[in-house]
N, C-alpha and C positions, 0 to 999 in steps of 0.2 A: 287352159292347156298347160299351165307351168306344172300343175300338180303331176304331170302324166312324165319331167323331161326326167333321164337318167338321174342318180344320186350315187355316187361312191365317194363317203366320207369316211376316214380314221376319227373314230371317238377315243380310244385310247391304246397305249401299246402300255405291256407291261407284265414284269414276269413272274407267273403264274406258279412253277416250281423249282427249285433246285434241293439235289443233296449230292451228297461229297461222302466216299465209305474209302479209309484208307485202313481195310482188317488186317494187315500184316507189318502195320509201322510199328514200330519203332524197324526192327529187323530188317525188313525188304529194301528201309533206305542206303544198307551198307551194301547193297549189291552194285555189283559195279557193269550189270550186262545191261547193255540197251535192255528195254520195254518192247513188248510189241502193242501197239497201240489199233485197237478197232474202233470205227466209229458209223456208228446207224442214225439217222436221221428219218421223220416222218412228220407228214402234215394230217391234222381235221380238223373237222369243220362243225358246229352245229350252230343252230336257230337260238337266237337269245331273247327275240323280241320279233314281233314285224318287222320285217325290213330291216333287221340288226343279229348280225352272226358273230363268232367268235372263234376262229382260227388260231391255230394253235402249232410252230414248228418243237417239234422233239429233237432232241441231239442226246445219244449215250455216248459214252469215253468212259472206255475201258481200257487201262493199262496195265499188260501183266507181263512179267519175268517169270518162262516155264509158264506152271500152273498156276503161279500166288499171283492173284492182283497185286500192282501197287496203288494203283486210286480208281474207282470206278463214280466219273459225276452224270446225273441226268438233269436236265435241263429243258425244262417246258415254257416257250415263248411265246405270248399271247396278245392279239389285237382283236378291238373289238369294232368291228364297220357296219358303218351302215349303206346297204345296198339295196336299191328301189327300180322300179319303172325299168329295169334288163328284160331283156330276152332270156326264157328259161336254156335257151342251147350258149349264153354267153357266161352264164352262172357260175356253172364248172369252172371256165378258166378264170373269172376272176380269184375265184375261192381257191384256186388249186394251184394259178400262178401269181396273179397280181399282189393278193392279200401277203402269202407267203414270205416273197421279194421285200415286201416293206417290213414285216416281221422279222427276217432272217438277219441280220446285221445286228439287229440287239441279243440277239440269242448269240452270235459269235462272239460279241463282246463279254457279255454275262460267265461265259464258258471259260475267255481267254482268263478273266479276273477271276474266278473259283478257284480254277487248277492253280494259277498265282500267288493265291491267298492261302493253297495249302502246302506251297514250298517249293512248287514242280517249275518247270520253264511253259511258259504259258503254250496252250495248245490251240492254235489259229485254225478251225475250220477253212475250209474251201469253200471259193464262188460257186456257188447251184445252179445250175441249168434248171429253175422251175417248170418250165415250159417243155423240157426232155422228161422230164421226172413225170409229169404230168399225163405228157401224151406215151409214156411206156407205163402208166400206171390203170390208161384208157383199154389199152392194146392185149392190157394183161386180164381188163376183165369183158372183152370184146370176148376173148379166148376161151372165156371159162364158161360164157354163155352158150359159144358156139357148141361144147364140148357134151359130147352124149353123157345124159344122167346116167350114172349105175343106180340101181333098185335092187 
């Protein structure tokens, strides 16, 4: 029976990509207007092995003054789990919340040290409501199924 009990382990965390585009330094750094700063964030998911997936939190930072970027970094934060013997109706949320949560903390850090390293005052994401994100991301394609095909 042990073979059958739940398994959710962290085989590795570790990140996956970053880059850093500052197309209007030297110049842009003498401006003296606040930035307006946007940021996107996104999770997925896919199959890496039996019972071993790799989840992936995204974060852009994009800063721009006017039209000119000053720095735009993207940043892909990766964990690789292994997950067994679940419920297929539990799957989702571990994938969409659980994995996420453990993931996200090194990806804020990764973020703060880039933009740091490129001269900026470091840019602290925000705590994620994984579990809101998740179930408005359920909600949205509840919606889309509900919604009459055009042909």
């Amino acid at each position: 029976m042990a073979d059958l009990d739940p398994v959710f382990q962290i085989q590795r965390v570790y990140l996956k990509e970053a880059s850093l585009e500052q197309p209007n330094s030297p110049a842009i750094l003498l401006e003296q207007q606040q930035p307006t700063v946007d940021i996107q964030l996104g999770v997925e998911s896919s199959p890496v092995a039996e019972g071993v997936f790799e989840v992936c939190v995204t974060a852009t930072v994009h800063t721009k003054i006017d039209d000119k970027t000053v720095f735009l970094v993207e940043c892909k934060q990766a964990g690789i789990f292994e997950i067994r013997n679940l419920p297929d109706d539990q799957m989702g949320q571990i994938m969409g919340i659980a994995c996420p949560q453990i993931v996200y903390p090194y990806l804020r850090g990764n973020v703060a040290d880039v933009v740091t390293r490129a001269g900026f005052p470091p840019v602290h994401l925000a705590e994620i409501n994984f579990q809101a994100m998740y179930e408005q991301q359920q909600a949205q394609l509840a919606e889309q199924a509900a919604a009459p095909q055009v042909q």
